[in-house]
C-alpha positions as CSV (number, residue, x, y, z in Angstrom):
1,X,20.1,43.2,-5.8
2,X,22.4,45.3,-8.1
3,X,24.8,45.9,-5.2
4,X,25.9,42.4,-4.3
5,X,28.0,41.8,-7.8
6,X,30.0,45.0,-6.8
7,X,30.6,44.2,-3.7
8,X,31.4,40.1,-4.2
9,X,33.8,41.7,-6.6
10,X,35.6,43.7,-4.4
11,X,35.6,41.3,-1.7
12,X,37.4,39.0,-4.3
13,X,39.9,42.0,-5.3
14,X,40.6,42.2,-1.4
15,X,41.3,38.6,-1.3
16,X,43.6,38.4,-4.1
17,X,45.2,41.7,-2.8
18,X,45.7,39.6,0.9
19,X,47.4,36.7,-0.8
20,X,49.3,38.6,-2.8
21,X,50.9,40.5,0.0
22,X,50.7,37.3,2.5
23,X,50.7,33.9,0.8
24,X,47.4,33.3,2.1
25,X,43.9,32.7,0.9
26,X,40.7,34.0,2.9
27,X,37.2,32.7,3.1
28,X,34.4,35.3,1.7
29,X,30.7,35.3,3.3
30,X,29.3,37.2,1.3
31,X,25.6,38.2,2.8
32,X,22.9,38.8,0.6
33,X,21.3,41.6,3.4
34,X,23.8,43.1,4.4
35,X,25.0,44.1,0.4
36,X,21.3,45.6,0.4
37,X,21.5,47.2,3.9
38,X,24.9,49.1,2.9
39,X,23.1,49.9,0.0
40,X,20.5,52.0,2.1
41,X,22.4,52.9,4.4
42,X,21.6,56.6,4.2
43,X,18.1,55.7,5.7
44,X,19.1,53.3,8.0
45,X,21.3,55.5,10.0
46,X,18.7,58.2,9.6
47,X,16.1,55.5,11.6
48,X,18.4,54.4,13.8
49,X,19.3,58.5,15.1
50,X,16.1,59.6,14.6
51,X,14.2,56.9,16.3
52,X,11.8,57.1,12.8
53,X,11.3,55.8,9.8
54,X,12.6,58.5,7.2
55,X,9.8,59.8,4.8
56,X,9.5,58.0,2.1
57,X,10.2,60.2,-2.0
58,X,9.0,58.0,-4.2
59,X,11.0,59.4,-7.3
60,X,11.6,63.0,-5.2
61,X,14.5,63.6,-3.9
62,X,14.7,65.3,-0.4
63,X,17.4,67.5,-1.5
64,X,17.0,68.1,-5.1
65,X,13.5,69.7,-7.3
66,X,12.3,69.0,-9.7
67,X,13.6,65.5,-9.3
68,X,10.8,63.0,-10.4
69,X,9.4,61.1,-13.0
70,X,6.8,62.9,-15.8
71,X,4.4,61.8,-18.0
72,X,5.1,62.6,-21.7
73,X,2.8,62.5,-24.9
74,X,2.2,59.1,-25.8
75,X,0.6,55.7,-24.1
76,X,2.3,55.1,-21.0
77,X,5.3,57.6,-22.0
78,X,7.7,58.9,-18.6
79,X,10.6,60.9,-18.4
80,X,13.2,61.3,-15.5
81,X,14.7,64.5,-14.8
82,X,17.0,65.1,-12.0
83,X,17.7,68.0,-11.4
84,X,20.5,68.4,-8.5
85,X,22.2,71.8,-8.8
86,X,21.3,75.6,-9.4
87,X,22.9,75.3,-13.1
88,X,20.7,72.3,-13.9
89,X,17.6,74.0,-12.9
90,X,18.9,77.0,-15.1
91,X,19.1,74.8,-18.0
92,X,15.7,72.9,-17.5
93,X,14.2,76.1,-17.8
94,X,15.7,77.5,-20.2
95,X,15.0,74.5,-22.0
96,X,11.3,74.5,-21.0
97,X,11.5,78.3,-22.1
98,X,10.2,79.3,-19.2
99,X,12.4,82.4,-18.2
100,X,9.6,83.6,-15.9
101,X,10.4,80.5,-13.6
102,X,14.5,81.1,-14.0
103,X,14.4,84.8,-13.1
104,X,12.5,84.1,-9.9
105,X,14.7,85.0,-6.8
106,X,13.4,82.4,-4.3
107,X,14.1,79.4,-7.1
108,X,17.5,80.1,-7.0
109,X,18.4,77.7,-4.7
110,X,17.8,74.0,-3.8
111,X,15.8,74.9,-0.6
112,X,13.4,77.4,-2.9
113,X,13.0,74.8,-5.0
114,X,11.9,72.3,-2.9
115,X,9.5,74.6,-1.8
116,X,8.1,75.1,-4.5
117,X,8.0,71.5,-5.8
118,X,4.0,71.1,-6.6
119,X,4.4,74.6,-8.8
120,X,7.5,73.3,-10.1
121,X,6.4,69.7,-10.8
122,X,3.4,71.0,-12.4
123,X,5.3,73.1,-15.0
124,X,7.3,70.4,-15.6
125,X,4.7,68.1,-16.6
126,X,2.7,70.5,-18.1
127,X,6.4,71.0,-20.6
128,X,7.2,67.3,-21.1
129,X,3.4,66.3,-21.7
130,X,3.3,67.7,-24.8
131,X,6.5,65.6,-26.1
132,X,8.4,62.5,-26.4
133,X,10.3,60.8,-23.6
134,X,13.1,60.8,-26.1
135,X,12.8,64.5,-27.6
136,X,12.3,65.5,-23.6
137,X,15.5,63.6,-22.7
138,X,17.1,64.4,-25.7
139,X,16.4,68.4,-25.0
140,X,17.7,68.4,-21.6
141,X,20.9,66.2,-21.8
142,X,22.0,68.7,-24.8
143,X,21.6,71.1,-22.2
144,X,23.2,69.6,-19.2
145,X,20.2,67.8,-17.4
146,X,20.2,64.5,-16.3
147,X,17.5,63.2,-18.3
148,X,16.4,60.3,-19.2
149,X,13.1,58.3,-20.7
150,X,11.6,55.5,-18.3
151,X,12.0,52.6,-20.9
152,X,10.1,49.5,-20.6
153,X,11.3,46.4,-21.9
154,X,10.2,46.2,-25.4
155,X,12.1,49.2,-25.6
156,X,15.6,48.3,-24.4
157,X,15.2,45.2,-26.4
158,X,14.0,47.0,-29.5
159,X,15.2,51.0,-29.6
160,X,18.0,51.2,-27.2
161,X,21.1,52.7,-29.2
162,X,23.7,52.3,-26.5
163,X,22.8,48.1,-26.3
164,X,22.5,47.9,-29.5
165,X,26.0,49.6,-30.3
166,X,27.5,47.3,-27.3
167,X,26.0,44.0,-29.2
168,X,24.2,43.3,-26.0
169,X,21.7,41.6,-27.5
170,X,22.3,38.1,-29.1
171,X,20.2,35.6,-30.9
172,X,21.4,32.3,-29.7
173,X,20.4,28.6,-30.7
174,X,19.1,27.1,-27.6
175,X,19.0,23.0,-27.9
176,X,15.8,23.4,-26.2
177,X,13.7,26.2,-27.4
178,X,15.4,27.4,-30.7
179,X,16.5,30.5,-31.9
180,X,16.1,32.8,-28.4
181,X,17.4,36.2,-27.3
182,X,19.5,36.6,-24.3
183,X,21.8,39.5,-22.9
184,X,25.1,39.0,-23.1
185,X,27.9,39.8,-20.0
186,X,27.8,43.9,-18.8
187,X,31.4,44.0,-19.9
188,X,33.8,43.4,-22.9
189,X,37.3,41.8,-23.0
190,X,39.7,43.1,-25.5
């Protein structure tokens, strides 16, 4: 899980912050579940007062609309849009060009919205299905919205600007296999 790097790092920074400040080392147990469990932790704590499983959003989010994924022109083409706040949902429909949807009174907030989330999710597709994941993401990041396409893996390896401008990928010489691509480390050195 994505979590458990973070957090055997800090756990390191605390050690080396305890022996700086005592002259002694420390042991870390660092466990696998509970990195995840923290992770969820909203949910947990949710089943545990409720005495219920929370519902589960798929790509919704209980608070936020629209906040999903879309399908786009092309095969197997998605977008994510995340809308969290009354200026975002201002600027997704500007950008959408659909001021009939920003004028209205009970959209105005995150509650109206939710609401309305089939409406609103159905406009939204309606918009991005006649574009690109990348013109659609492209579009609403220009205008504030957390946007972005669902990639698969052909295209992080092939299209993705920001790994290609970070050298991510490298062509190494395996004594194996040959010539092979591999990632390199998330983080430069200078």
């Amino acid at each position: 899980h994505a979590a458990n790097p973070y957090h055997a790092a800090f756990a390191v920074l605390a050690a080396l912050r305890y022996r700086r400040h005592t002259g002694r080392g420390m042991k870390i147990d660092l466990s696998q579940i509970e990195s995840t469990a923290n992770f969820v932790g909203p949910a947990l704590v949710e089943a545990a007062a409720a005495g219920r499983e929370p519902p589960q959003t798929g790509n919704r989010s209980r608070e936020h609309a629209p906040h999903n994924v879309f399908r786009c022109k092309g095969d197997d083409a998605w977008v994510a849009i995340a809308v969290e706040g009354d200026a975002e949902w201002l600027a997704l429909a500007g950008a959408m060009g659909r001021q009939d949807l920003a004028g209205r009174a009970d959209l105005r907030s995150a509650a109206g919205r939710l609401a309305a989330m089939a409406e609103l999710e159905a406009a939204v597709g309606a918009w991005t299905a006649e574009r690109t994941p990348v013109e659609v993401a492209g579009l609403l990041q220009n205008a504030g919205v957390a946007a972005a396409r669902v990639a698969c893996s052909r295209d992080l390896i092939e299209e993705d600007p920001q790994l290609a401008a970070r050298g991510y990928w490298q062509t190494l010489d395996h004594p194996e296999i040959g010539p092979a691509l591999f990632t390199s480390p998330p983080y430069t050195v200078d």
